[in-house]
C-alpha positions as YAML, in Angstrom:
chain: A
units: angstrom
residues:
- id: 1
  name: UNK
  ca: [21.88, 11.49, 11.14]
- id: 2
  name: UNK
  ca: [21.19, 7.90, 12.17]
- id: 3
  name: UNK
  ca: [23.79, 5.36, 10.34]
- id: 4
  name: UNK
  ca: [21.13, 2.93, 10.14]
- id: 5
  name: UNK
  ca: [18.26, 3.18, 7.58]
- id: 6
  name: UNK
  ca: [14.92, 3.19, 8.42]
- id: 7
  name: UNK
  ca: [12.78, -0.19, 7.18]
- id: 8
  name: UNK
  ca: [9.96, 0.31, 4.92]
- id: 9
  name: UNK
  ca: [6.82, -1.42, 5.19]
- id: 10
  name: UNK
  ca: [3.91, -1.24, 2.75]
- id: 11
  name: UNK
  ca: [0.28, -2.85, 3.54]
- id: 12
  name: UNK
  ca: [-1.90, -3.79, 0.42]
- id: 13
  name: UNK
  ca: [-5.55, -5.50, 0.11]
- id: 14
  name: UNK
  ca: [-8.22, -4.49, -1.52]
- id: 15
  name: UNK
  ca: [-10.53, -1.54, -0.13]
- id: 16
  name: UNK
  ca: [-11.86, -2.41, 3.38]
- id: 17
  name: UNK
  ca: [-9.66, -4.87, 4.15]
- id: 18
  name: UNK
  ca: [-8.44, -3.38, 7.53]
- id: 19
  name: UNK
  ca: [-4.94, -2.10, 6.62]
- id: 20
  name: UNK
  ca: [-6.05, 1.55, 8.63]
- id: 21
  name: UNK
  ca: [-6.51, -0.30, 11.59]
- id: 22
  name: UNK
  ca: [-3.05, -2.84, 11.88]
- id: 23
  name: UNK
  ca: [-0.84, 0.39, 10.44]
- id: 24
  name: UNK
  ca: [-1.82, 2.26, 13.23]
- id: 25
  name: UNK
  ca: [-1.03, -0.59, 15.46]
- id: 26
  name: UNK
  ca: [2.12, -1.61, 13.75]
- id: 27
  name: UNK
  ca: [3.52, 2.18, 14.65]
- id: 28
  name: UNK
  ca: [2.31, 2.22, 17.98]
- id: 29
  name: UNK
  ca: [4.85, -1.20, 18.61]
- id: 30
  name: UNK
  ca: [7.48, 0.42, 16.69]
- id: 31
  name: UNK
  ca: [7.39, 3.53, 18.55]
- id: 32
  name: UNK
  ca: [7.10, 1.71, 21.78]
- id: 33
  name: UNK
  ca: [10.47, 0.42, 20.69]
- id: 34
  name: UNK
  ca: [12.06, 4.26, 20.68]
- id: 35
  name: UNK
  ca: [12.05, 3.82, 17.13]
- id: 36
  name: UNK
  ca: [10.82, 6.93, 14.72]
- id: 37
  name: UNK
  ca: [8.29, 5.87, 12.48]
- id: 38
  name: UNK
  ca: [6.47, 7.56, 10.00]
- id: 39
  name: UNK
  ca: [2.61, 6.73, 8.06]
- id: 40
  name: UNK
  ca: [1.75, 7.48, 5.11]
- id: 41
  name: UNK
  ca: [-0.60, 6.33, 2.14]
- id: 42
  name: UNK
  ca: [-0.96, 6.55, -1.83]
- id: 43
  name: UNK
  ca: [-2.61, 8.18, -3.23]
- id: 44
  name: UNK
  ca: [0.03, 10.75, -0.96]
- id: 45
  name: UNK
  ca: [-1.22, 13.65, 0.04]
- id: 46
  name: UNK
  ca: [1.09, 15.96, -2.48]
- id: 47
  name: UNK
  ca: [-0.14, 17.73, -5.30]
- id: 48
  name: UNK
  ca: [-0.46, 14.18, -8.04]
- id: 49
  name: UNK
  ca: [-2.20, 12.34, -5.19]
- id: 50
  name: UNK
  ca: [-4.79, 15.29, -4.76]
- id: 51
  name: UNK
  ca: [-5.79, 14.58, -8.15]
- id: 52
  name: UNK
  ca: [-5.80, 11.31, -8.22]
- id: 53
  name: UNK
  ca: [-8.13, 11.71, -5.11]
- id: 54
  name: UNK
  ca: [-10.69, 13.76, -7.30]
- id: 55
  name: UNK
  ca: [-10.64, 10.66, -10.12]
- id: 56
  name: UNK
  ca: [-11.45, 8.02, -7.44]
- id: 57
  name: UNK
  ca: [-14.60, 9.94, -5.87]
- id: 58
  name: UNK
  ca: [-15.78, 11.09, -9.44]
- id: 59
  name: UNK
  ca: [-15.27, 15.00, -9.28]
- id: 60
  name: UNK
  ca: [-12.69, 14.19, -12.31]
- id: 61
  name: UNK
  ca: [-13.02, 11.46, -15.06]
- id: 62
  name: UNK
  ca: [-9.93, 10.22, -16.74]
- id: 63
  name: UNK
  ca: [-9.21, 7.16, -18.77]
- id: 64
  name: UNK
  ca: [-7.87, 4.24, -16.86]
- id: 65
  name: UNK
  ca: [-4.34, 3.79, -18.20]
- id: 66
  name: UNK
  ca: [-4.06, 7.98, -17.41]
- id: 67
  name: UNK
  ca: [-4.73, 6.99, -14.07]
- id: 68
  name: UNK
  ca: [-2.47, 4.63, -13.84]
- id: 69
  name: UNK
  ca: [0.67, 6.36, -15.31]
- id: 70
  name: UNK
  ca: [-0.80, 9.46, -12.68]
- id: 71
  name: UNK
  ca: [-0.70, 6.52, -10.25]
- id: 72
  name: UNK
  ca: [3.42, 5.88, -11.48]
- id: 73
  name: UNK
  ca: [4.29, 9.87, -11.02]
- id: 74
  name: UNK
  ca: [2.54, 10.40, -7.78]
- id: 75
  name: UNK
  ca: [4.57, 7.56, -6.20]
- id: 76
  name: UNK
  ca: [8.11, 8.63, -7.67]
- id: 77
  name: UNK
  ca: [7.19, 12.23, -6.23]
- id: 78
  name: UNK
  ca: [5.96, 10.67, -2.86]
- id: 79
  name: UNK
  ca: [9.55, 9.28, -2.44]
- id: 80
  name: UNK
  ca: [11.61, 11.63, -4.08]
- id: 81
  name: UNK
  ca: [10.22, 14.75, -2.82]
- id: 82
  name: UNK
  ca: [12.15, 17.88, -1.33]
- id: 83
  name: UNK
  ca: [9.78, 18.41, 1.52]
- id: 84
  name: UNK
  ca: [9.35, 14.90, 2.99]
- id: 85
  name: UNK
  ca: [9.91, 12.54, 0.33]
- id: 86
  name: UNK
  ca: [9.85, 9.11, 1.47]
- id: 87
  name: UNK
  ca: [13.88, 7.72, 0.67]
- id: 88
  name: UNK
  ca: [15.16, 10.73, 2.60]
- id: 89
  name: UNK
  ca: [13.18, 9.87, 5.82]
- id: 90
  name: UNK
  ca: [14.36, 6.11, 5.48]
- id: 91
  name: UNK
  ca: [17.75, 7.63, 5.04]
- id: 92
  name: UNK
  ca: [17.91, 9.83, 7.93]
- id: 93
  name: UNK
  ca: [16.69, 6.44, 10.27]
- id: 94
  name: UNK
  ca: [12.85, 6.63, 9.98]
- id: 95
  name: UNK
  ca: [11.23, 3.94, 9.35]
- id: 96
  name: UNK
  ca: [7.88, 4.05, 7.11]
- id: 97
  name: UNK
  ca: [4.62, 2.22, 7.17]
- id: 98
  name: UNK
  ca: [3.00, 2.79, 3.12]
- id: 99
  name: UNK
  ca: [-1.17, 2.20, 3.01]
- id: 100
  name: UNK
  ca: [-0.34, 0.89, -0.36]
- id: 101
  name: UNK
  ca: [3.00, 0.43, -2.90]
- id: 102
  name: UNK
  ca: [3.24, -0.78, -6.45]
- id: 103
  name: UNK
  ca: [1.08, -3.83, -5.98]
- id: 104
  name: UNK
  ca: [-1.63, -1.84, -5.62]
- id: 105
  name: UNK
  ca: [-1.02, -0.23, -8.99]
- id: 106
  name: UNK
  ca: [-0.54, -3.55, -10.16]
- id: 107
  name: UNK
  ca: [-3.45, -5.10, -9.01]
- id: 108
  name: UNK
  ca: [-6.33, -2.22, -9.79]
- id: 109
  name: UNK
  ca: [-4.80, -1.08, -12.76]
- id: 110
  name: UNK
  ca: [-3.83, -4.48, -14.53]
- id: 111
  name: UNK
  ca: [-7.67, -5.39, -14.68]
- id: 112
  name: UNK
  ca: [-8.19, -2.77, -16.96]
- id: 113
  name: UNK
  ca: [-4.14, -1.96, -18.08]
- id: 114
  name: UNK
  ca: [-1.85, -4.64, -19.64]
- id: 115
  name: UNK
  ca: [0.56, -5.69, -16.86]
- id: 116
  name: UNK
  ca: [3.94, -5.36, -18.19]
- id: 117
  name: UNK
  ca: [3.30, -1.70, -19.30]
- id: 118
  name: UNK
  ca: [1.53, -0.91, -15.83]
- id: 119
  name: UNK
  ca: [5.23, -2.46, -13.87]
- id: 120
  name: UNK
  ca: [7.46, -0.90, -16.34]
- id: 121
  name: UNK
  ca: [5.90, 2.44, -15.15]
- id: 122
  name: UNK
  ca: [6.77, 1.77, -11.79]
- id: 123
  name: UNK
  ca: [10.16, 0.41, -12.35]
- id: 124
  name: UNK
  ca: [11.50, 3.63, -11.36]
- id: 125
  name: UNK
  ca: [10.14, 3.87, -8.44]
- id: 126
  name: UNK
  ca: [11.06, -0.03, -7.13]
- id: 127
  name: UNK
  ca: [14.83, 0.70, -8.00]
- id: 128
  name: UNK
  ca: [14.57, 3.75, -6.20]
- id: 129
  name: UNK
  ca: [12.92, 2.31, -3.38]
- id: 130
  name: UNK
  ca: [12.38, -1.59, -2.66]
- id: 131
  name: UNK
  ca: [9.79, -2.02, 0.59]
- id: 132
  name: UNK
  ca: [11.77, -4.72, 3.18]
- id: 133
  name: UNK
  ca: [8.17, -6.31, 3.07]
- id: 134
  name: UNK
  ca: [4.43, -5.96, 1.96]
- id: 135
  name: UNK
  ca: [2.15, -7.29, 4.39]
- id: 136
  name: UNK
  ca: [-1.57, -8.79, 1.99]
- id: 137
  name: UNK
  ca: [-4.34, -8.85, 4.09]
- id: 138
  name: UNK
  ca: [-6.54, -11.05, 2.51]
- id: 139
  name: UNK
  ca: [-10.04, -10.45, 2.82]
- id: 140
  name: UNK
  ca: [-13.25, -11.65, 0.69]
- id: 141
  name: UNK
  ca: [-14.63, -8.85, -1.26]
- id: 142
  name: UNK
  ca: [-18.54, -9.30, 0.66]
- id: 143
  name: UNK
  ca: [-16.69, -8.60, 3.85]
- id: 144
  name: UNK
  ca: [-15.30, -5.80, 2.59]
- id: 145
  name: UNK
  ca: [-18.15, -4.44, 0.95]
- id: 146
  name: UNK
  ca: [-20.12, -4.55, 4.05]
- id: 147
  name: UNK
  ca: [-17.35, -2.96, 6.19]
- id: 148
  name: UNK
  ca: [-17.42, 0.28, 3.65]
- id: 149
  name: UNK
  ca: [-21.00, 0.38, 3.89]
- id: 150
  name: UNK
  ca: [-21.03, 0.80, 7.40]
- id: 151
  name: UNK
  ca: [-18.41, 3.51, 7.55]
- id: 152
  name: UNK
  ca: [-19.15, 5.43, 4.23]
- id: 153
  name: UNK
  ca: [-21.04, 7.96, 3.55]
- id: 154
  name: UNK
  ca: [-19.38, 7.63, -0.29]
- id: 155
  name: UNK
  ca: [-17.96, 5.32, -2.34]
- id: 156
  name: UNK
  ca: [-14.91, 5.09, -4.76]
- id: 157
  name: UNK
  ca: [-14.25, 4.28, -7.92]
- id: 158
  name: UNK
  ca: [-12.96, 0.89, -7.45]
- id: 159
  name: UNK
  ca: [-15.87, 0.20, -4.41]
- id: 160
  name: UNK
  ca: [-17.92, -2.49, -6.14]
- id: 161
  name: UNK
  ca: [-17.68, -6.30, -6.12]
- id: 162
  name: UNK
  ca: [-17.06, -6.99, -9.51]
- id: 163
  name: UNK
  ca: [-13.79, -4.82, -9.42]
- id: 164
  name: UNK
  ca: [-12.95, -5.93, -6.09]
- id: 165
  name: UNK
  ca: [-13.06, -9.45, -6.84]
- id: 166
  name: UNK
  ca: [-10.95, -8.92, -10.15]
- id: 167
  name: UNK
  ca: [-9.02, -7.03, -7.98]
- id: 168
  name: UNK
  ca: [-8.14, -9.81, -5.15]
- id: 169
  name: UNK
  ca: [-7.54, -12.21, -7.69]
- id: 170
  name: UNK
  ca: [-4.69, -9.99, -9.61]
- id: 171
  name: UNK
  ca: [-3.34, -9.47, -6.42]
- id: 172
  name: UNK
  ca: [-3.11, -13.20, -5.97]
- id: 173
  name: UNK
  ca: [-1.59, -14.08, -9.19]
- id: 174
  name: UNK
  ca: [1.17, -11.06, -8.48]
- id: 175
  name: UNK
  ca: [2.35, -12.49, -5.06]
- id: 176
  name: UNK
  ca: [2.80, -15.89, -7.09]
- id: 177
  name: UNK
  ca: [4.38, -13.99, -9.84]
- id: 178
  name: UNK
  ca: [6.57, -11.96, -7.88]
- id: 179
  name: UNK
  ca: [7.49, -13.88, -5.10]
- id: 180
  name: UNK
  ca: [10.80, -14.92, -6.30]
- id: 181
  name: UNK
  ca: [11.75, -11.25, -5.98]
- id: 182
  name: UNK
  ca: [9.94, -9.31, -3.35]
- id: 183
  name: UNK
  ca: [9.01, -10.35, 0.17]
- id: 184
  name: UNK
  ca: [5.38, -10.70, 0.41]
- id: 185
  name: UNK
  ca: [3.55, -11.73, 3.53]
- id: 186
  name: UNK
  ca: [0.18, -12.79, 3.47]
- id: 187
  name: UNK
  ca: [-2.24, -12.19, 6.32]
- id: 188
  name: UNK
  ca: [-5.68, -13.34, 6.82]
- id: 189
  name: UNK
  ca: [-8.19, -10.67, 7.28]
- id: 190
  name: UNK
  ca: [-10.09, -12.57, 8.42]
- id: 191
  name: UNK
  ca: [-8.68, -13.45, 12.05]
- id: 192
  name: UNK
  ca: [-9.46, -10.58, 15.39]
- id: 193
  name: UNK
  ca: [-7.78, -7.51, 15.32]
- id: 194
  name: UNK
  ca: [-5.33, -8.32, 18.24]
- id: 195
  name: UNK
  ca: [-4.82, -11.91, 16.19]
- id: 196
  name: UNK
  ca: [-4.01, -9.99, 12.98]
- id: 197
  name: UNK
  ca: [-1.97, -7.60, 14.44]
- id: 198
  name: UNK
  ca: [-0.19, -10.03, 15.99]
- id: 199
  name: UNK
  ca: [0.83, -12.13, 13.17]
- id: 200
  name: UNK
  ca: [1.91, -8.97, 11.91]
- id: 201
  name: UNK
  ca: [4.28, -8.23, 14.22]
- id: 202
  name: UNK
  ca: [5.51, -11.90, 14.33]
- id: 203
  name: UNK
  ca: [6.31, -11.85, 10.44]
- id: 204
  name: UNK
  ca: [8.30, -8.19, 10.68]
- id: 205
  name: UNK
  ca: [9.78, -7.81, 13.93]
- id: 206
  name: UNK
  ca: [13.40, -8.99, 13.22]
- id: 207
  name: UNK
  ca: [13.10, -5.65, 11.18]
- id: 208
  name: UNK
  ca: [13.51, -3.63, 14.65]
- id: 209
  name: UNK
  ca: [15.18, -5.85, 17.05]
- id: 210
  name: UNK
  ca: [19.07, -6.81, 16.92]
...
């Protein structure tokens, strides 16, 4: 076992906003660095997340606080796991890129949730497992929208400009609520791919070199 702990790094932005695209990127520097590194994404893939899944493309209806306390449990079982939780990777040396952390909770669910209850849910979770960093990308919801309907054949529950803008703004009033506390980067989305990705690795590589 590695005496160093992995780093954990969590993307966030609203749907569309490219976070796919500069994970993948992110690993591939990472691992070009000998350096283990794991994705993942929540909703995980373990048996919460599955449901979740089936809320967000409509095969299941729930109300939206359910979801968001569904939201809470799949992420304490994404990192607490048995069979590859997320805080026993990190502890073995692995480092871990997230598609989405609490802020995401935060953000989606506080439009509809009050706040306070929706990070109280999650508290858990943070004191269990803090990110090093989460990396915004900020993008306007049109791009977005456009984006998605170019490489969709269906949408999501949250997929529709009203939400989305809602959406971006909570996100923006979090990092200014929260900054005090957690270490939140924000990226513009709006930049190349090779630009973005490079800012990216400008803002987090102290994380992986000595």
């Amino acid at each position: 076992m590695s005496s160093k702990k992995g780093s954990f790094i969590v993307f966030e932005g609203i749907d569309g906003s490219g976070k796919t695209t500069q994970i993948n990127l992110l690993k591939q520097k990472i691992e070009s660095l000998g350096i283990k590194c794991l994705d993942t994404r929540e909703p995980s893939d373990g048996p919460i997340g599955v449901l979740i899944r089936q809320c967000l493309t409509g095969r299941m209806q729930m109300d939206e606080a359910a979801l968001a306390a569904l939201f809470a449990a799949d992420r304490l079982d994404h990192i607490n796991n048995n069979t590859n939780g997320l805080k026993s990777k990190i502890d073995e040396g692995i480092s871990v890129i997230s598609d989405r952390f609490i802020l995401s909770n935060y953000a989606y669910q506080s439009v509809k949730a009050p706040l306070e209850w929706v990070m109280q849910l999650n508290s858990q979770a943070l004191n269990t497992l803090r990110p090093d960093c989460h990396i915004f990308i900020d993008v306007a919801p049109e791009t977005t929208l456009d984006r998605m309907a170019n490489g969709r054949f269906q949408t999501e529950l949250f997929e529709n400009k009203t939400r989305l803008t809602q959406v971006r703004e909570k996100y923006l009033e979090l990092i200014e609520k929260l900054k005090q506390t957690e270490n939140i980067i924000i990226i513009d989305g709006n930049s190349s791919i090779n630009e973005i990705a490079e800012e990216i690795w400008q803002k987090v590589s102290y994380l992986f070199t000595d």
